[in-house]
C-alpha positions as CSV (number, residue, x, y, z in Angstrom):
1,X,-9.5,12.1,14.3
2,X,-12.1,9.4,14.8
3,X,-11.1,7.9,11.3
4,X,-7.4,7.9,11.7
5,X,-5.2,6.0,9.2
6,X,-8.4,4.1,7.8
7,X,-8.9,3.6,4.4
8,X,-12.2,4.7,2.5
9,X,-13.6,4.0,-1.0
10,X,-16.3,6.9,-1.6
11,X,-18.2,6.2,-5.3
12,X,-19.6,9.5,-7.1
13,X,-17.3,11.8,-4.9
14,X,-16.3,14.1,-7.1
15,X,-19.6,16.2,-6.2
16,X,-22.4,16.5,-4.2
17,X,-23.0,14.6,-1.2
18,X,-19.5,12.2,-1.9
19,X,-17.9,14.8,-2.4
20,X,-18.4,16.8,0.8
21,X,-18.3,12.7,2.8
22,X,-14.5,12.8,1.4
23,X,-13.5,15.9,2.4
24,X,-15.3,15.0,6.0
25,X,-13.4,11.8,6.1
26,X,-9.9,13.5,5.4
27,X,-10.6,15.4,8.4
28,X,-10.7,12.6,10.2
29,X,-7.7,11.0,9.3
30,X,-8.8,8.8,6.5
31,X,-6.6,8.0,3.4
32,X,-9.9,8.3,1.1
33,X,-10.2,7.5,-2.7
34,X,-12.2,9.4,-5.0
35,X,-14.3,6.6,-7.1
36,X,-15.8,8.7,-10.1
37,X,-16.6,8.5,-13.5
38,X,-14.1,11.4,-14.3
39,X,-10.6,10.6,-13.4
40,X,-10.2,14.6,-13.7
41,X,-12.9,15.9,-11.6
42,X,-11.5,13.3,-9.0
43,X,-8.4,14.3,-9.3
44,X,-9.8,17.7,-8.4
45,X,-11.0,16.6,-4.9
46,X,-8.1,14.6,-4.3
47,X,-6.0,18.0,-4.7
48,X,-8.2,19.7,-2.8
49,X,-7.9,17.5,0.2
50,X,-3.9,17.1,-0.3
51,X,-3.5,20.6,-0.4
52,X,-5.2,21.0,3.1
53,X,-3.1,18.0,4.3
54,X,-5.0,15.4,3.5
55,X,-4.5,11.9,2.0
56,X,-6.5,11.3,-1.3
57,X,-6.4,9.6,-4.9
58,X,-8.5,9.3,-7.6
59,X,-10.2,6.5,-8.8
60,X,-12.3,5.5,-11.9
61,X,-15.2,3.8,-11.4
62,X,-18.1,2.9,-13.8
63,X,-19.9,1.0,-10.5
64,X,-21.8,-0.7,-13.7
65,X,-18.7,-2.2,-14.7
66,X,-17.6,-5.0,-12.4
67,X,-13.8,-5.1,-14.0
68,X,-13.5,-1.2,-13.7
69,X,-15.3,-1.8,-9.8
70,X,-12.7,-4.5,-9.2
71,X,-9.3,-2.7,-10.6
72,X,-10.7,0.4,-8.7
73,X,-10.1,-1.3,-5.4
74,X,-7.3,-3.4,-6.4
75,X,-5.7,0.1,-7.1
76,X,-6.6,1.0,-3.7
77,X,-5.0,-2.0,-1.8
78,X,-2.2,-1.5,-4.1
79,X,-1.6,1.9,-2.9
80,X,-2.6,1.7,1.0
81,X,-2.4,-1.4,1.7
82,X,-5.8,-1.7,3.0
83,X,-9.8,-0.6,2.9
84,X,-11.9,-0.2,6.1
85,X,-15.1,1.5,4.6
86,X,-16.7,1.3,1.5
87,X,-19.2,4.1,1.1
88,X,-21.7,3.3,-2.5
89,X,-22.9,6.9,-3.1
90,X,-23.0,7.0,-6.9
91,X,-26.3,7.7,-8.5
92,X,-28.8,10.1,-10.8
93,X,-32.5,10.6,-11.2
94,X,-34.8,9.9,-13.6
95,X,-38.2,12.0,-13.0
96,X,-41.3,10.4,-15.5
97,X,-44.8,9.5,-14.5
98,X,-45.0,5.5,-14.1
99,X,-46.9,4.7,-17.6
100,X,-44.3,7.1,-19.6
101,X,-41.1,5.5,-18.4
102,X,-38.9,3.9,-20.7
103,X,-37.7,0.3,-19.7
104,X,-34.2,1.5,-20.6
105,X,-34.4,4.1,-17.6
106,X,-36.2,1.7,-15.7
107,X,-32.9,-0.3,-16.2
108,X,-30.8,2.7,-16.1
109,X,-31.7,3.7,-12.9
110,X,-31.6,-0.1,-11.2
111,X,-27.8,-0.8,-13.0
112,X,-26.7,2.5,-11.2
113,X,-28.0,2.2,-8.2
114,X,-28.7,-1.8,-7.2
115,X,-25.6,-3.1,-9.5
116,X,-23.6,-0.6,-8.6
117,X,-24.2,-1.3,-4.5
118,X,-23.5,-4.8,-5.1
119,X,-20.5,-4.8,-7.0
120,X,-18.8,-2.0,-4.7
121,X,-19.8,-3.9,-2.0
122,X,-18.8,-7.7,-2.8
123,X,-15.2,-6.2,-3.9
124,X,-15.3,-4.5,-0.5
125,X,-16.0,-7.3,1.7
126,X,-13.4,-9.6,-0.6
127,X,-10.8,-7.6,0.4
128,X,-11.9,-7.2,4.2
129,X,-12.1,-10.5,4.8
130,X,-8.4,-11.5,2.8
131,X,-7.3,-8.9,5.3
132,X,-8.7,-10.0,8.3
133,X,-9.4,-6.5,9.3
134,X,-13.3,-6.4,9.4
135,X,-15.1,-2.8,8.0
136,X,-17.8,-0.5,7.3
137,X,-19.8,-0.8,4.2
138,X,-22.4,1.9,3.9
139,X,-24.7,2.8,1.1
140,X,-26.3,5.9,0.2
141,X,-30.2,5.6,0.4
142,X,-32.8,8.1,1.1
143,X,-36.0,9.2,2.8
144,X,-37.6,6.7,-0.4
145,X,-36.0,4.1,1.4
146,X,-39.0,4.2,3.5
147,X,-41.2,5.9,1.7
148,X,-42.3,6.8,-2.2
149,X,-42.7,10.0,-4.0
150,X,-44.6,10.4,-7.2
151,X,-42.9,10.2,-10.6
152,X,-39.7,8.5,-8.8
153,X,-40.5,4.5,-9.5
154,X,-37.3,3.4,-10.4
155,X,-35.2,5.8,-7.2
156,X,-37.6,4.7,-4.8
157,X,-37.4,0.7,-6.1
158,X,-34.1,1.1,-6.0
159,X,-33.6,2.5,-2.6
160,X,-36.1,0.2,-1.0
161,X,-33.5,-2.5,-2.1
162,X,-30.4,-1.1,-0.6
163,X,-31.8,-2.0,3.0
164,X,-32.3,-5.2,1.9
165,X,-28.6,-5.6,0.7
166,X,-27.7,-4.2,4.0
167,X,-29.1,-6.5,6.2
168,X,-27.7,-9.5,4.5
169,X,-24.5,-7.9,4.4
170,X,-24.9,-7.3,8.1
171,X,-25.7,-11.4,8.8
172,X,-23.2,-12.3,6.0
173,X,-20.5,-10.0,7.3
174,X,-20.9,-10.2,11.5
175,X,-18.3,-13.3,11.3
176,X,-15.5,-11.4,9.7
177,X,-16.5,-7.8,11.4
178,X,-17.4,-6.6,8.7
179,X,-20.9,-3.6,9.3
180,X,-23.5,-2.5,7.2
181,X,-25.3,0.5,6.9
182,X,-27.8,3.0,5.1
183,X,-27.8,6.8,5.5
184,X,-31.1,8.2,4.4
185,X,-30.9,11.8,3.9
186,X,-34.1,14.1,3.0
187,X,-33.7,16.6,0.2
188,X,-30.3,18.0,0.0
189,X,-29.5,20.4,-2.5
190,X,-27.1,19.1,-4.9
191,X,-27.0,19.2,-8.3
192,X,-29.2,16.2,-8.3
193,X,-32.1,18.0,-6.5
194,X,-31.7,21.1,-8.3
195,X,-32.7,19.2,-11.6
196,X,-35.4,18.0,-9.8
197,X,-37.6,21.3,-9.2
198,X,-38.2,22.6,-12.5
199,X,-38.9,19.0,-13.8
200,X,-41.4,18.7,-10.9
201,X,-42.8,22.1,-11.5
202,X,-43.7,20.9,-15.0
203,X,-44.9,18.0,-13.9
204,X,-47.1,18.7,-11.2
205,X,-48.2,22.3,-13.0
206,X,-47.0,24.4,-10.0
207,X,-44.2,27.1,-9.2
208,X,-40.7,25.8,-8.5
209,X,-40.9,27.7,-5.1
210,X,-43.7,25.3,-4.6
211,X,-41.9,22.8,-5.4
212,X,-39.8,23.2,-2.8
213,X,-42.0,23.9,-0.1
214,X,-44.9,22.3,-1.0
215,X,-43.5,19.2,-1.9
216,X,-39.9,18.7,-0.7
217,X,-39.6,20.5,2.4
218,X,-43.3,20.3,3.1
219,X,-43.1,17.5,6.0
220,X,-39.7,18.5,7.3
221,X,-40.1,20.2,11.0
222,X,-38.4,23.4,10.1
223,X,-38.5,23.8,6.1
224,X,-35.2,23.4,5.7
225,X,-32.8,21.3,2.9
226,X,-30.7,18.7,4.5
227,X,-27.3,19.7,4.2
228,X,-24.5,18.0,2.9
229,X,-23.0,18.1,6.2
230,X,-25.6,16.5,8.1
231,X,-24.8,13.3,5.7
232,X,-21.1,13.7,6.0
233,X,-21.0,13.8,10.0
234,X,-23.3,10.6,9.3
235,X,-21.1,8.7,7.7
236,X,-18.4,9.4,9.7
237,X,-20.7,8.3,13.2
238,X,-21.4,5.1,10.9
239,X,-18.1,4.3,9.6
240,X,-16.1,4.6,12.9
241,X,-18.7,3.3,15.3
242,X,-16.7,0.3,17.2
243,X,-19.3,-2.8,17.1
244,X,-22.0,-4.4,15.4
245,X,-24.2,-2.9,17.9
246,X,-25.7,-0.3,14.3
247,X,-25.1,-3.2,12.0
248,X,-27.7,-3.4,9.4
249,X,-29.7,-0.2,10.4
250,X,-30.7,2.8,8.1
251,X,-30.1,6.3,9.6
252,X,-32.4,8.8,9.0
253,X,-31.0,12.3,7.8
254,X,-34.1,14.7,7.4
255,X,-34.9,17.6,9.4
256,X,-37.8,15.1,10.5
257,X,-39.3,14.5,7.4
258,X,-39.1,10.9,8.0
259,X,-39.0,9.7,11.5
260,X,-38.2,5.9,12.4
């Protein structure tokens, strides 16, 4: 129970990759909130980890929307008392070549992703440092943290930035223990991704079996998806690691697509 009694925000956890983090966290002994658009599909996880004698609520949480980002975590703190670990996984893709993309995606894609990290995180770190407990704020990159991909300008701008915000969170924070972090998986095969391969198939002219192993899994060292598992154990390593030693690193999730 390496999380035990902690309290965890997760954003976009009603799927995916937040999803399968909140489920992970339960596990080990975290109260976790479910911070999604959808009050019902978070409700959904909530039950899910209630039933298997967990502790879980649902949130909702435009991470655009600083007052709905705010009440989110006062809602939190008004029900457990406390937050220890902030986890900003929300976001979507927008696939388009460079010259067609729309300013309003561009924008899209940066309110989602950048806004959304800093808002969940400066709530986050108000309410660690009122409570004198110190915590784990860790955002939800990816390999284009480090690297770019065609037709992804906006995700890989975007993810770029989040180590950024990490590392000033990391100085900012170290006084009032209070770690940053970015988990930087590969391909995993969400929801998200799935989108992904016929749009790239059209794009590029190729198969959507190509797709996937010419251009996702291509550079991995044994062709395989990431799973959503390899994040989730991730973030729990990250969020109950015991000193600043990790503070401000990104952690690379790939099947050695990307090594550091």
């Amino acid at each position: 129970m390496q999380l035990k009694n902690k309290v965890a925000i997760i954003t976009g956890a009603a799927s995916g990759i937040g999803k399968q983090i909140a489920i992970e966290y339960a596990r080990q002994g975290a109260k976790v909130a479910i911070a999604d658009l959808s009050l019902d599909a978070g409700n959904a996880v909530a039950e899910q980890i209630t039933t298997a004698g967990g502790s879980a609520i649902a949130v909702v949480m435009d991470v655009t929307n600083p007052d709905q980002v705010d009440a989110a975590v006062t809602q939190v703190l008004d029900t457990y008392h406390n937050l220890d670990i902030m986890l900003s996984n929300a976001g979507i893709q927008i696939i388009s070549p460079l010259v067609d993309l729309k300013l309003e995606d561009w924008r899209k894609m940066m309110a989602i992703h950048l806004d959304g990290a800093f808002l969940t995180a400066r709530a986050a770190m108000r309410a660690m440092i009122h409570n004198k407990k110190g915590g784990s704020i860790i955002f939800m990159g990816s390999v284009h943290s480090h690297q770019a991909s065609a037709l992804k300008s906006p995700y890989v701008t975007a993810k770029h930035g989040l180590l950024g915000l990490a590392k000033v969170i990391a100085k900012e924070g170290a006084a009032h223990n209070i770690r940053s972090n970015v988990i930087c998986p590969g391909f995993v095969r969400t929801p998200l991704v799935e989108k992904q391969i016929p749009e790239q198939a059209l794009s590029f002219g190729i198969s959507e079996e190509d797709v996937i192993k010419k251009i996702m899994l291509k550079d991995t060292v044994d062709g395989e998806f990431t799973t959503t598992q390899d994040v989730a154990q991730t973030a729990v390593f990250l969020a109950a690691f015991p000193t600043n030693a990790l503070t401000g690193q990104s952690i690379t999730v790939s099947h050695g697509w990307h090594m550091q």
